[in-house]
Structures are given as structure tokens and as C-alpha cells.
C-alpha positions in Angstrom: 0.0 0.0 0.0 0.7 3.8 0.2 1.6 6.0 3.1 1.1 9.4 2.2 2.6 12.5 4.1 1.7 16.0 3.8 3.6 19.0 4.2 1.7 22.1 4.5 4.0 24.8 5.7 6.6 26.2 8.0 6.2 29.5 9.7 8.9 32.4 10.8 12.1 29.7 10.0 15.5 31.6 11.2 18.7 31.7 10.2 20.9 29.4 11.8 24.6 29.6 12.1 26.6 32.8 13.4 26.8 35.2 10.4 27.0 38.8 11.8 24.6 39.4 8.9 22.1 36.7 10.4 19.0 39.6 11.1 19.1 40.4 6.9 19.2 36.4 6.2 15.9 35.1 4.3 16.1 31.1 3.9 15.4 29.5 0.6 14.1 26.7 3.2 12.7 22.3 1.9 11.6 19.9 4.3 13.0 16.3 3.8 11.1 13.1 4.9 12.1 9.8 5.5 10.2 6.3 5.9 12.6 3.6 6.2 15.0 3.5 3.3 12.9 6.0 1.5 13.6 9.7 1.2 11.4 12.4 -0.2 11.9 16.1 -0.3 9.6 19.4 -0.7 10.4 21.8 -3.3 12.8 24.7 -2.4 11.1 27.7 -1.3 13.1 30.5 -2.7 14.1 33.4 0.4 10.8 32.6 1.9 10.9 32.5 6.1 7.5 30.9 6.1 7.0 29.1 3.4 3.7 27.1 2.4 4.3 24.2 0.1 1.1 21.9 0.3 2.9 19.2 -1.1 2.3 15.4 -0.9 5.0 12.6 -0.7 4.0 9.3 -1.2 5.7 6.1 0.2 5.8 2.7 -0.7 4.7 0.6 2.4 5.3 -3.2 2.2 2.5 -5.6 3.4 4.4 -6.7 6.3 4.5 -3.2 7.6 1.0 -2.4 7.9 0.5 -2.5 11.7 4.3 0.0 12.4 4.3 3.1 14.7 5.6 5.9 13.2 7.7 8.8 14.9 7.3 12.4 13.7 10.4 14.7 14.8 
């Protein structure tokens, strides 16, 4: 079957690292999801702090794996 993930948005996303110019930083920020040995990544919002992407990634579960927990971080 299908396990399908949606990724909405992000909001107010900083810069993160020590660059003195850190307060004038706009992120061109993605969001990256793993399921097992699977990867999956949003497109790149371009110098956008809070980004909305309503994207969908779709994974490949195995019958065996039906009944898993999943962990969000």
C-alpha cells in the first residue's frame, strides 16, 4: 500500500549559524522526509521565512508493515 505524508507549511524559520549578517538572512528553506529507506523532499522555497508548500510525498509501504508506529520529529 501507500503511506502518504503531507507537508503544509513552515512559519517564521530563522537563520541558523553565526553570520553577523544573520537579522538580513531570508532562507530559501525544503523539508525532507524519511520512511525507512525512503527519502522524499519538498520543493525549495526560494528566500521565503514561512514558506507554504502543500505538497504530498508518497511512500511505498510493504505488506508486512502495515501495523508500524511511526515517529514524527
Amino acid at each position: 500500500g501507500d503511506f502518504i505524508v503531507g507537508i503544509i507549511k513552515a512559519r517564521n524559520l530563522t537563520h541558523k549559524g553565526g553570520s553577523k549578517d544573520a537579522k538580513d538572512y531570508i532562507p530559501s528553506p525544503y523539508c525532507v522526509v524519511e520512511f525507512g529507506k525512503q527519502t522524499k523532499r519538498t520543493t525549495t522555497a526560494v528566500k521565503n521565512a514561512s514558506p507554504l508548500w502543500r505538497e504530498q510525498c508518497t511512500f511505498t509501504v510493504a505488506p508486512a508493515e502495515d501495523h508500524c508506529t511511526y515517529t514524527f520529529k
